[in-house]
ChimeraX commands (.cxc) that place a marker at each C-alpha (Angstrom):
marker #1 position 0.00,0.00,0.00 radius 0.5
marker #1 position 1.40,3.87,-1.06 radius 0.5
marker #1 position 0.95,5.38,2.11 radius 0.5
marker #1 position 1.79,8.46,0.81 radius 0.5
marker #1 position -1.45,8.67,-0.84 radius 0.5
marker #1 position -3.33,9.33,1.70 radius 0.5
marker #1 position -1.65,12.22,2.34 radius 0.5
marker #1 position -4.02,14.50,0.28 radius 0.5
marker #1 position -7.44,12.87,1.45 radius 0.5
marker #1 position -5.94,13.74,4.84 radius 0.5
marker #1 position -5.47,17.25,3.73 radius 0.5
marker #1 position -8.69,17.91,2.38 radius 0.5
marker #1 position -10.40,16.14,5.76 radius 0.5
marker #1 position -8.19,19.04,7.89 radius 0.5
marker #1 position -9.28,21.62,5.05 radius 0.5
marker #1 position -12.77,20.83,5.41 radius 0.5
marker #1 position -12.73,20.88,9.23 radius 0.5
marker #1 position -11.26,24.43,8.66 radius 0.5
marker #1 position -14.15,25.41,6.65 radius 0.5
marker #1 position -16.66,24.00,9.46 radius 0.5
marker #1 position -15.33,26.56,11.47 radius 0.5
marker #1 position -15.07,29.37,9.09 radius 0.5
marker #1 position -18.79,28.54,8.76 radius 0.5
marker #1 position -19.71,28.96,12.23 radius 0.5
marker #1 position -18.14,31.96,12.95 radius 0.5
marker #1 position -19.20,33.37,9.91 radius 0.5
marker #1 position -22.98,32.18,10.75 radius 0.5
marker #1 position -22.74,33.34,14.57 radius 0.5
marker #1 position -21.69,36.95,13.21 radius 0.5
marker #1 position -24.78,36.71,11.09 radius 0.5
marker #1 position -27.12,35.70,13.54 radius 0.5
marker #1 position -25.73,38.54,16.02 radius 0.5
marker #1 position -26.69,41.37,13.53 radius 0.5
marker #1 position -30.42,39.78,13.02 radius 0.5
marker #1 position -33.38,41.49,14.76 radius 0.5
marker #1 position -34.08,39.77,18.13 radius 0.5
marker #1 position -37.33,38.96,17.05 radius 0.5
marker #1 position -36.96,36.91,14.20 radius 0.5
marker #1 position -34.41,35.12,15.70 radius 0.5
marker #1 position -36.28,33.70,18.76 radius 0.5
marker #1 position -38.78,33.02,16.40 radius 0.5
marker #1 position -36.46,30.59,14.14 radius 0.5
marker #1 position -35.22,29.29,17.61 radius 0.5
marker #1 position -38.62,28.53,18.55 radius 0.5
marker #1 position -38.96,26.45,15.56 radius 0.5
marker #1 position -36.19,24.06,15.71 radius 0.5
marker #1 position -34.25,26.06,12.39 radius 0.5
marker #1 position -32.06,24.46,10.46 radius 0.5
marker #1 position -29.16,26.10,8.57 radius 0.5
marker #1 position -31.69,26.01,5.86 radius 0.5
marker #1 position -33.78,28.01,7.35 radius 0.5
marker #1 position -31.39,30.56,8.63 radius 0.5
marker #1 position -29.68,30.82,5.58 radius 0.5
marker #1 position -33.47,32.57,4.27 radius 0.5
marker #1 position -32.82,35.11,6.82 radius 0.5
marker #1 position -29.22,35.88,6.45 radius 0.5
marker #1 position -27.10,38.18,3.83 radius 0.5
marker #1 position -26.03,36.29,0.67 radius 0.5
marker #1 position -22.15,36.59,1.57 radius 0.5
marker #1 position -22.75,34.82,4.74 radius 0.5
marker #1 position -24.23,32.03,3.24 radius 0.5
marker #1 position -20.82,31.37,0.67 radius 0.5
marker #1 position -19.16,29.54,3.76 radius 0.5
marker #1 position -21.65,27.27,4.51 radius 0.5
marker #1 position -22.18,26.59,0.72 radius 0.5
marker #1 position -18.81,25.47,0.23 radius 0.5
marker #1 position -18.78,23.11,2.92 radius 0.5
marker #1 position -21.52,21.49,1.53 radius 0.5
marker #1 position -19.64,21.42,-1.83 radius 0.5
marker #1 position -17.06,19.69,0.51 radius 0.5
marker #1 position -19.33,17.53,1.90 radius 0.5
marker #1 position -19.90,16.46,-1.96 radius 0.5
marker #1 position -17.83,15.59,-4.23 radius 0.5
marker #1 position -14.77,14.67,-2.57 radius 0.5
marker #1 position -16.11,11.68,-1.31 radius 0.5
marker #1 position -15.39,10.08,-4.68 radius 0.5
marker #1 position -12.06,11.56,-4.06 radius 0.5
marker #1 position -11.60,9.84,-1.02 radius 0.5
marker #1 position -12.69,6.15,-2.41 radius 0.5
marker #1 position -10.46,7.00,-5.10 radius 0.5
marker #1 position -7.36,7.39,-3.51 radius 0.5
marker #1 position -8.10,4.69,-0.64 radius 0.5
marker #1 position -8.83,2.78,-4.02 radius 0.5
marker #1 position -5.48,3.39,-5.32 radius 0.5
marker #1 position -3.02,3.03,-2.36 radius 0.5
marker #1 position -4.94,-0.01,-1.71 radius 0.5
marker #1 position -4.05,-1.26,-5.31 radius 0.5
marker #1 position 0.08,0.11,-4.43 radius 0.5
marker #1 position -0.49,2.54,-7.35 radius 0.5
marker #1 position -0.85,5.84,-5.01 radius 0.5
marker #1 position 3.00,7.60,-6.17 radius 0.5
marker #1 position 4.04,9.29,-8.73 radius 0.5
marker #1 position 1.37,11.04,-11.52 radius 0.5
marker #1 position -1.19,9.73,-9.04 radius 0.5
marker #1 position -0.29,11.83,-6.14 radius 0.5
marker #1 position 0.11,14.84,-8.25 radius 0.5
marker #1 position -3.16,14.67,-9.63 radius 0.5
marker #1 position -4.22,14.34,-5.89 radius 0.5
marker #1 position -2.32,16.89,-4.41 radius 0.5
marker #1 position -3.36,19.23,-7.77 radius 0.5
marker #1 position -6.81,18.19,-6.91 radius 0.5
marker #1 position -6.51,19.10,-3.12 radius 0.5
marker #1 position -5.31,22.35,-4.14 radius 0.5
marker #1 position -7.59,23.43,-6.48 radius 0.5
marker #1 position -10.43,22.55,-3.85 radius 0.5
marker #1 position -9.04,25.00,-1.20 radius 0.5
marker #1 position -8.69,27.68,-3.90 radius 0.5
marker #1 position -12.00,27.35,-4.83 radius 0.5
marker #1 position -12.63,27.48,-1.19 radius 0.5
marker #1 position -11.17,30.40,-0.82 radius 0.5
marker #1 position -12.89,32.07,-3.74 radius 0.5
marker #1 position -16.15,31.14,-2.84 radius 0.5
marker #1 position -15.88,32.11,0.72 radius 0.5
marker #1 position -14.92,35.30,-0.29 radius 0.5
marker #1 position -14.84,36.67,-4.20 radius 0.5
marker #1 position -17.65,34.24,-4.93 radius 0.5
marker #1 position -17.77,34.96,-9.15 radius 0.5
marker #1 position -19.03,32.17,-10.67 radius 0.5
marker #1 position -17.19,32.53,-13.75 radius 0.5
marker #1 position -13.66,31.54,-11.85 radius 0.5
marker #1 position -15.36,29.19,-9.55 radius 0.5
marker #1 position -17.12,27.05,-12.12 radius 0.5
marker #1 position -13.17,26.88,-14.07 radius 0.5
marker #1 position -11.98,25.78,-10.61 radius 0.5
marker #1 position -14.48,23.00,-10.16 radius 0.5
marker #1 position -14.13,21.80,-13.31 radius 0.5
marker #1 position -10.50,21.87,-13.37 radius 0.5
marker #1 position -10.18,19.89,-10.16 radius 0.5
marker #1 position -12.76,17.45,-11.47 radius 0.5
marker #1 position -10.92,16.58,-14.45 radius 0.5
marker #1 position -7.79,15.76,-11.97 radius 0.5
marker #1 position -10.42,13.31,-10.14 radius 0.5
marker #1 position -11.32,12.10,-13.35 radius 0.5
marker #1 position -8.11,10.94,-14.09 radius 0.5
marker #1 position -7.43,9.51,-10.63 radius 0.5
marker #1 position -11.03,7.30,-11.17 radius 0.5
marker #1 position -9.68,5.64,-14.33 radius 0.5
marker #1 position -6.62,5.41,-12.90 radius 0.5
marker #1 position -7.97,3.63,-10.01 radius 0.5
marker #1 position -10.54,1.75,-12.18 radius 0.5
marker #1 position -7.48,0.57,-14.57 radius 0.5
marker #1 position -5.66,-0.79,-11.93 radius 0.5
marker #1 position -8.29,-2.39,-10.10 radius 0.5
marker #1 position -9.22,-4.59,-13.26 radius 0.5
marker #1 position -5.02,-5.10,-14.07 radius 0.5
marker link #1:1,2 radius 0.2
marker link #1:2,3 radius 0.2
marker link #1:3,4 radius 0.2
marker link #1:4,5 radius 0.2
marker link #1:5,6 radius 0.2
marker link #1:6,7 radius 0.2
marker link #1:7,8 radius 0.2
marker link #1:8,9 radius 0.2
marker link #1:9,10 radius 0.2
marker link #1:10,11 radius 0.2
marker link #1:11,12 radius 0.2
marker link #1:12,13 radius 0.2
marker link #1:13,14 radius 0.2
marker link #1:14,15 radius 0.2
marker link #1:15,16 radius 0.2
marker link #1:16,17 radius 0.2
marker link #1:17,18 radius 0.2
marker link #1:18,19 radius 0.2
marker link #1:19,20 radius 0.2
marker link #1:20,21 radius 0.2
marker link #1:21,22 radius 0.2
marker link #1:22,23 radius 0.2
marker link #1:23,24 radius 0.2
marker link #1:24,25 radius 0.2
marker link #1:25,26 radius 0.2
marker link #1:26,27 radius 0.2
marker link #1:27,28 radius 0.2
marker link #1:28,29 radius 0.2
marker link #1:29,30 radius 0.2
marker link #1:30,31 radius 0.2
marker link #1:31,32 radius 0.2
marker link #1:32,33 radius 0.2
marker link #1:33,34 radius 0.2
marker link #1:34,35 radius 0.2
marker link #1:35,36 radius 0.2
marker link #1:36,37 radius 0.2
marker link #1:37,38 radius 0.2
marker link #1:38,39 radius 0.2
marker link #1:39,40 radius 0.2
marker link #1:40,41 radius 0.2
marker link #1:41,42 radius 0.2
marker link #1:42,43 radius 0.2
marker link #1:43,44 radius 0.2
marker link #1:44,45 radius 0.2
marker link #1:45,46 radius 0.2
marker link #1:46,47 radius 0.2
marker link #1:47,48 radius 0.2
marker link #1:48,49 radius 0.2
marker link #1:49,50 radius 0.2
marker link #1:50,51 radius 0.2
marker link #1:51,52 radius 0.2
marker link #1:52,53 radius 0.2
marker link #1:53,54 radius 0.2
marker link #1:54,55 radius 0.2
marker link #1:55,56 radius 0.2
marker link #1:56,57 radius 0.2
marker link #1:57,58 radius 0.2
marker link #1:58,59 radius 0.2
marker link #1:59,60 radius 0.2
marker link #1:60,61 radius 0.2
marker link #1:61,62 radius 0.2
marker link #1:62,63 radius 0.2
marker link #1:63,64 radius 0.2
marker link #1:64,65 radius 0.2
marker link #1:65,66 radius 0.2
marker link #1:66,67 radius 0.2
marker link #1:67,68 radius 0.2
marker link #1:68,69 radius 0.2
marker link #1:69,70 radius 0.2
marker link #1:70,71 radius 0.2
marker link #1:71,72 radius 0.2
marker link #1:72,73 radius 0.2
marker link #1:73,74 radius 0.2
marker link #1:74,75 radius 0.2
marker link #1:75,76 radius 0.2
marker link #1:76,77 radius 0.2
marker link #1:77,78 radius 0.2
marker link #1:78,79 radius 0.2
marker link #1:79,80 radius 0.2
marker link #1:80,81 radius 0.2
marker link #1:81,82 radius 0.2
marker link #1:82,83 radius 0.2
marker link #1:83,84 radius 0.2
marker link #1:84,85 radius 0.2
marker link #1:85,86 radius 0.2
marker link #1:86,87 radius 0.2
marker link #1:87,88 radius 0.2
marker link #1:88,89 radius 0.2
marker link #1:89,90 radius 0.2
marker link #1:90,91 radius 0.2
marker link #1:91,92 radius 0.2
marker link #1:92,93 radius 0.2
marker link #1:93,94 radius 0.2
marker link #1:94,95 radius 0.2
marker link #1:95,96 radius 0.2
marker link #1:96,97 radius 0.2
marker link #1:97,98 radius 0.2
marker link #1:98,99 radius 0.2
marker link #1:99,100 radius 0.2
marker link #1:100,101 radius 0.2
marker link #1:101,102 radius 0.2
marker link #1:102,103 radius 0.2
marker link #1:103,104 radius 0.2
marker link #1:104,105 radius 0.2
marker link #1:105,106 radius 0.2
marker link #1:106,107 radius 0.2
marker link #1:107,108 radius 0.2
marker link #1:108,109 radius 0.2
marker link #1:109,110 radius 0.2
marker link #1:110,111 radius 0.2
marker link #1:111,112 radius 0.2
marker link #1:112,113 radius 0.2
marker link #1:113,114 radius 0.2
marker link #1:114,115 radius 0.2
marker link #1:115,116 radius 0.2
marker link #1:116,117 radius 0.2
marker link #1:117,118 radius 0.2
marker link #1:118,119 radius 0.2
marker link #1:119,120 radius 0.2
marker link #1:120,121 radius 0.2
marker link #1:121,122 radius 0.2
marker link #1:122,123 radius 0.2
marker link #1:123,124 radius 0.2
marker link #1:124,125 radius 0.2
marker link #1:125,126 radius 0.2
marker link #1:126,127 radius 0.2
marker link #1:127,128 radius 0.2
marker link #1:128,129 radius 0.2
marker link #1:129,130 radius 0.2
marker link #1:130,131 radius 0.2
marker link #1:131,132 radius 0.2
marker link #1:132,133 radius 0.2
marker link #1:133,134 radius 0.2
marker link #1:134,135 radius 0.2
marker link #1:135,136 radius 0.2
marker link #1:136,137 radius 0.2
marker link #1:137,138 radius 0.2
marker link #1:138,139 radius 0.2
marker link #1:139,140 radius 0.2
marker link #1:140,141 radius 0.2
marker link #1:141,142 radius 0.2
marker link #1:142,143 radius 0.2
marker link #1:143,144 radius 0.2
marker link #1:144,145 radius 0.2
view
């Protein structure tokens, strides 16, 4: 097993705990500038983020959105590279398309959470989805080898 490939799935775990908190404070500041009123009334009824996020300015929101995108598609990330330093194929063009894909996951992060143009964060996404594309049929090749 490449060891070494789990290197990046354990970066993007950190990352995304990183972003958890970004999202908290970011939704406690929120909630601190909201009329008392409304407020007790969403804590009356059990809100969820969902329901807060209704309430709350659209840049405070861009946090929590981009956890969720964590909470997405890098879970085929993570099967895939589990999947390939299982298989002893986790070094070399591999692990740069991992740590490339890592990378362009906190930029887009980044952007989201605070730029937020679509434009650059669509190129982002698909640009890091075309490095997990490559790790899956990576993976997928050596799996049937």
């Amino acid at each position: 097993m490449n060891n070494a490939m789990l290197a990046p799935a354990a970066a993007l775990v950190i990352w995304s705990l990183i972003v958890m908190c970004w999202m908290a404070v970011t939704r406690f500041g929120g909630l601190k500038t909201m009329p008392r009123d409304k407020l007790r009334e969403l804590l009356r009824a059990g809100a969820r983020g969902q329901d807060v996020e209704r309430v709350m300015p659209g840049r405070v929101n861009w946090a929590a959105h981009n956890y969720a995108h964590l909470m997405e598609q890098p879970t085929l990330f993570y099967a895939t590279v589990t999947i390939l330093a299982l298989l002893g194929e986790g070094g070399g063009l591999n692990l740069a398309f991992a740590w490339s894909y890592v990378a362009l996951r906190i930029l887009h992060s980044l952007w989201q959470g605070t730029v937020n143009t679509v434009p650059v964060r669509f190129g982002l996404f698909v640009v890091s989805s075309l490095c997990l594309g490559v790790l899956a049929v990576n993976a997928l090749r050596a799996a049937l080898a």
